[in-house]
C-alpha positions as CSV (number, residue, x, y, z in Angstrom):
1,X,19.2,6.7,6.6
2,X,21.8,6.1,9.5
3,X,24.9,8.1,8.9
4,X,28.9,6.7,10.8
5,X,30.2,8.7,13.5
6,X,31.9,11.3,10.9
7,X,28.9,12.3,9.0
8,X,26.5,12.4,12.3
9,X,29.8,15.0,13.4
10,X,29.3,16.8,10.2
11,X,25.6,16.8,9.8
12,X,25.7,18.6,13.4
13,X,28.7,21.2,11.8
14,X,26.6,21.8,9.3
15,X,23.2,22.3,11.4
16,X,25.0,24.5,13.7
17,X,26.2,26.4,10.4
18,X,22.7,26.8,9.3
19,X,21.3,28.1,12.4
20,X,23.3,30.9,11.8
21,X,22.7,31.5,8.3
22,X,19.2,31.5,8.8
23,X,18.1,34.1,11.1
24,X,14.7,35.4,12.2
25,X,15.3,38.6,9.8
26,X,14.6,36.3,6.6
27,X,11.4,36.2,5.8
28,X,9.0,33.3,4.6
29,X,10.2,33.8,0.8
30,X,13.6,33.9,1.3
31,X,13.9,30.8,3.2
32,X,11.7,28.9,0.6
33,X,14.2,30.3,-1.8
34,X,16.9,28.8,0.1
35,X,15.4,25.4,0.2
36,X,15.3,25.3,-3.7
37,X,18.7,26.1,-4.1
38,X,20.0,23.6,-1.9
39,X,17.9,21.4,-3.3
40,X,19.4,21.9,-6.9
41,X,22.6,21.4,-5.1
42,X,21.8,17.7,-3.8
43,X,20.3,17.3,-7.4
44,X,23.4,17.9,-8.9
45,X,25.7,15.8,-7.1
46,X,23.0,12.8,-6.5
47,X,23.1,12.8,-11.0
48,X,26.9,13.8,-10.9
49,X,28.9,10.9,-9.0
50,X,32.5,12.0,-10.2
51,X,31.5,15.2,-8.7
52,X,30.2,13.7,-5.6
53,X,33.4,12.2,-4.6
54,X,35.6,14.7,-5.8
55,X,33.8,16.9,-3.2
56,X,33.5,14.5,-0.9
57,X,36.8,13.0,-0.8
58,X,38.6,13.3,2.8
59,X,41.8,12.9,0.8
60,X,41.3,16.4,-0.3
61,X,42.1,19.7,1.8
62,X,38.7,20.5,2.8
63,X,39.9,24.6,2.3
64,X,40.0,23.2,-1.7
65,X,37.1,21.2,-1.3
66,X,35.1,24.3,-0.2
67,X,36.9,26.6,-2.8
68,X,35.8,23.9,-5.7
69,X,32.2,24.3,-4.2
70,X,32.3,28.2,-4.7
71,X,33.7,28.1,-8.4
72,X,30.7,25.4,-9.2
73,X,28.0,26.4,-7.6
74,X,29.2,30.7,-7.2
75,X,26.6,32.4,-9.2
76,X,24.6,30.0,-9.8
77,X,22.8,30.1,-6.2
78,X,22.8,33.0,-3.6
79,X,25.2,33.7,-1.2
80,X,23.2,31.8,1.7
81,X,23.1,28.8,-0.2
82,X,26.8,28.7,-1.5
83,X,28.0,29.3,2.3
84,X,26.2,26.5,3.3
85,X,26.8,24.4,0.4
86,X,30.5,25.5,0.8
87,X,30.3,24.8,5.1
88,X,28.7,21.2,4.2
89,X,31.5,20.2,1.4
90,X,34.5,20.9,4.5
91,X,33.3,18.6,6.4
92,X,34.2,14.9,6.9
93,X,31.9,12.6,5.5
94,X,32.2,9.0,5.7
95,X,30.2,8.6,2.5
96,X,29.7,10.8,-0.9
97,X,26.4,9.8,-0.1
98,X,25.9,11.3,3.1
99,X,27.2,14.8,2.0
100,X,24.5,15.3,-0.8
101,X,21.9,13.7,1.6
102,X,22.7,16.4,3.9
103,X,22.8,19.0,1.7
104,X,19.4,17.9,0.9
105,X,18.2,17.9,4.6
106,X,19.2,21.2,4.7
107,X,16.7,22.7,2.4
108,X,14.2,20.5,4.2
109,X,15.2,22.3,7.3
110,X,14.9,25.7,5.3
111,X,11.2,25.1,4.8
112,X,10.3,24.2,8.3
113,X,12.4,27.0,9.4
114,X,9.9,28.8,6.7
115,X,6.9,27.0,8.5
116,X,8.1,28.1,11.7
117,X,8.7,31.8,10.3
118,X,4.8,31.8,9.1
119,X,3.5,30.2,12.8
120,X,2.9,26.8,11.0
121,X,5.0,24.4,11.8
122,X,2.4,22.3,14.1
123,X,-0.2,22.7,11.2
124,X,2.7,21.7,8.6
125,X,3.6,18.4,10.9
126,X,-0.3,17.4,11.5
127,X,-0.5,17.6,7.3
128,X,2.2,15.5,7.2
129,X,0.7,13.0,9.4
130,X,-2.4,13.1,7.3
131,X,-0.8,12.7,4.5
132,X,1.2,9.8,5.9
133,X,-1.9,8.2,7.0
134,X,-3.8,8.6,3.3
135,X,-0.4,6.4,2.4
136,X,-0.7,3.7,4.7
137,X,-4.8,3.7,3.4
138,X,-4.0,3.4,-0.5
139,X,-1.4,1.3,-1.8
140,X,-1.6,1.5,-5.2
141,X,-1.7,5.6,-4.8
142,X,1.6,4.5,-2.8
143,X,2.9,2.4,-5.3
144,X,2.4,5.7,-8.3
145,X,3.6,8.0,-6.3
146,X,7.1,5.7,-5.2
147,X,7.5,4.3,-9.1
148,X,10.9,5.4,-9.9
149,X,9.8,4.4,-13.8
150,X,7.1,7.2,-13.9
151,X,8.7,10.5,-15.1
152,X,8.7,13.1,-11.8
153,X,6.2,15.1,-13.8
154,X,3.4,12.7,-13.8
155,X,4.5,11.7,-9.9
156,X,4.1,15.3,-8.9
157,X,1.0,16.1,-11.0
158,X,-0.5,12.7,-8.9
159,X,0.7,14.5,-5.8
160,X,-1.2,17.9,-6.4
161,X,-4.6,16.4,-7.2
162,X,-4.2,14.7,-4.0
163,X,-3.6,17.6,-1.9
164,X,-4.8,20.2,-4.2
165,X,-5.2,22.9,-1.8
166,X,-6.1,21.2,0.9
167,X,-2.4,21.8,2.4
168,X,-0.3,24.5,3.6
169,X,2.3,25.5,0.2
170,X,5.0,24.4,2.4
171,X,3.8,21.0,2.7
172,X,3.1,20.8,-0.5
173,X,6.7,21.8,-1.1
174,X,8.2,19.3,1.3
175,X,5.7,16.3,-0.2
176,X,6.9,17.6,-3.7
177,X,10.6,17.2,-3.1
178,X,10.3,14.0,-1.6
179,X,8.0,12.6,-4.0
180,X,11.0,13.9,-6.9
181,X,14.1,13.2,-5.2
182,X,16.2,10.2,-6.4
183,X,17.1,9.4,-3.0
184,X,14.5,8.7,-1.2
185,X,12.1,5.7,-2.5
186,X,9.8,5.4,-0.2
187,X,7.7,8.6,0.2
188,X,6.2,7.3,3.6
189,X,9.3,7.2,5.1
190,X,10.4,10.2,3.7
191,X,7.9,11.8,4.8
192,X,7.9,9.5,8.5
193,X,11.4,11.4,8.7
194,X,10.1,14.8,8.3
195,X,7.8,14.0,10.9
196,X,10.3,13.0,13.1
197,X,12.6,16.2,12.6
198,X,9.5,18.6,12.6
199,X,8.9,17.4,15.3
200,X,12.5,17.6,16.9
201,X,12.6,21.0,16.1
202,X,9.4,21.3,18.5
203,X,11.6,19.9,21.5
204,X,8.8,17.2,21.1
205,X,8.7,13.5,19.9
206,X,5.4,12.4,18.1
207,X,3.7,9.6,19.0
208,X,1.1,8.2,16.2
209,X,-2.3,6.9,17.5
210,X,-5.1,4.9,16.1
211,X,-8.7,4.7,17.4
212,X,-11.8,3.0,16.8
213,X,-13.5,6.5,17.1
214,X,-12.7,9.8,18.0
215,X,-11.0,10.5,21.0
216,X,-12.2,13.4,23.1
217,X,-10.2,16.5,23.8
218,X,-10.1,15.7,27.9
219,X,-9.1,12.0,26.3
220,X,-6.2,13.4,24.0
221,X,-4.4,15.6,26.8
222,X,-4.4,12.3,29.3
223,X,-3.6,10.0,26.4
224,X,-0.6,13.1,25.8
225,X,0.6,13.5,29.6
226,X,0.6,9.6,30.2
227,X,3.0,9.0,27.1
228,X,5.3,12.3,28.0
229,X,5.4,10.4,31.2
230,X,6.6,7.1,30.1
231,X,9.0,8.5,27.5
232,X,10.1,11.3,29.7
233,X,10.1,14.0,27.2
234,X,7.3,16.2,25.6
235,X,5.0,13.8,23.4
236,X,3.1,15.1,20.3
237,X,0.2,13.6,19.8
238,X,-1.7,13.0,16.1
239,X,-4.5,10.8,15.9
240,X,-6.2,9.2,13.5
241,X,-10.0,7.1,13.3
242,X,-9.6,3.3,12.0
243,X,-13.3,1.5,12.3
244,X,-11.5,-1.8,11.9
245,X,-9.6,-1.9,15.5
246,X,-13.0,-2.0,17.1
247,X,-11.8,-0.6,19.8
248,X,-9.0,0.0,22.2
249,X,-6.0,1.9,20.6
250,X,-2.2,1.3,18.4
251,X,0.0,3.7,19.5
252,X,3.3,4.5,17.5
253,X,6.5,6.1,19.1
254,X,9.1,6.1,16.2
255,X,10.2,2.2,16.0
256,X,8.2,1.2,18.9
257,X,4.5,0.2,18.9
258,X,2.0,-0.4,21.9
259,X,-1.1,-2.2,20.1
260,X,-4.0,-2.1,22.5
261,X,-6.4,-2.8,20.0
262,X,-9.8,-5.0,20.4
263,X,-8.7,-6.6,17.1
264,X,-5.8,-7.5,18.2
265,X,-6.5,-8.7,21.3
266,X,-8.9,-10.8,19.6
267,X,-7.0,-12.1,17.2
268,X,-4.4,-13.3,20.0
269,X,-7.6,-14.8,21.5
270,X,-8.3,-17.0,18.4
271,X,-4.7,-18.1,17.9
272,X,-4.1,-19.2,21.9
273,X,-7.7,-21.3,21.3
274,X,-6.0,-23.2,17.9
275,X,-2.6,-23.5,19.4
């Protein structure tokens, strides 16, 4: 979701604030903690749109915006939470929207700082990625899990016999947000955003890959260093096996995709011999 120049100037305000809120003394528990609260937060203001722009509104003093904050929310979530929910709500945001959103982001960013606490933030990005994939494979399951209709209950019950333990908790906690929240309706690019900022937080961009078969582990560290190379930054690579390219590979670098696929090529084939 792109954000104007205010609320890209606010979400980094508010990122910076967080990094000093949440230190390496918290542990694993705490930081999950966190998440939920600022979750309930973005709940409450994505159901609550006089609320949202009262909070939001630039017109306001943001020193009253931020003392509102604290008499709403004072009690009712810890101290961490409120000085964060307080930091985010005196900022300038160029939409309501953008200020629950981020508020939002922020417990995402509590988990992965939890993921990163426990040594398993790779592990929680290559679930992710699996996950994603399992998306792309099954529509319908797609379709469930995305239906706005369905109460979250049945959406989230879906979700766990899915993953069941097969995941890290935190992932499951991540996939369980974004499968409930109101504002994002498409759970593959929900979670194609976590990816991307779990991956940011790496110092790394991740580059999906296809393959007709498995790729070898002398395969996947050339495959790796050739696309740090040609992106000129550190490249994380997650594969996955797809009989149906034949061959060859499709390679995905956020937006951009380098198809090198046998199918492909041959379907080019067949449409330059009709042309």
């Amino acid at each position: 979701m792109s954000m104007r120049s205010a609320s890209r100037r606010a979400t980094e305000a508010l990122q910076a604030k967080q990094a000093q809120v949440v230190t390496n003394r918290l542990g694993i528990g705490t930081l999950t903690g966190l998440a939920g609260e600022l979750y309930s937060v973005a709940r409450v203001l994505v159901s609550q749109p006089r609320l949202r722009r009262t909070l939001g509104d630039p017109a306001t003093a943001a020193d009253k915006r931020a003392e509102f904050a604290g008499s709403l929310f004072g009690g009712r979530i810890g101290d961490r939470a409120l000085d964060l929910v307080k930091a985010a709500v005196a900022e300038r945001w160029s939409s309501p929207w953008d200020l629950s959103d981020a508020i939002e982001q922020s417990g995402d960013d509590a988990l992965f700082a939890a993921a990163e606490k426990d040594g398993a933030l790779d592990q929680v990005e290559d679930e992710l990625f699996r996950f994603e994939r399992i998306l792309q494979n099954e529509g319908e399951v797609t379709s469930l899990l995305d239906e706005q209709a369905t109460e979250p209950e049945r959406r989230v019950a879906l979700l766990e016999s899915l993953v069941g333990s097969k995941v890290l908790p935190i992932t499951v906690e991540l996939l369980r947000h974004a499968v409930t929240s109101d504002r994002k309706r498409s759970l593959t690019l929900a979670i194609d955003d976590l990816l991307e900022r779990a991956a940011a937080r790496q110092k790394h961009s991740v580059a999906r890959v296809l393959s007709a078969s498995p790729l070898s582990d002398a395969q996947q560290e050339r495959l790796t260093a050739a696309l740090s190379s040609m992106y000129g930054r550190s490249m994380s690579v997650r594969t996955a096996i797809d009989p149906q390219l034949r061959g060859g590979l499709v390679v995905r670098v956020a937006d951009e995709v380098i198809d090198g696929s046998v199918a492909t090529r041959l379907l080019q084939a067949r449409a330059a011999m009709g042309a």
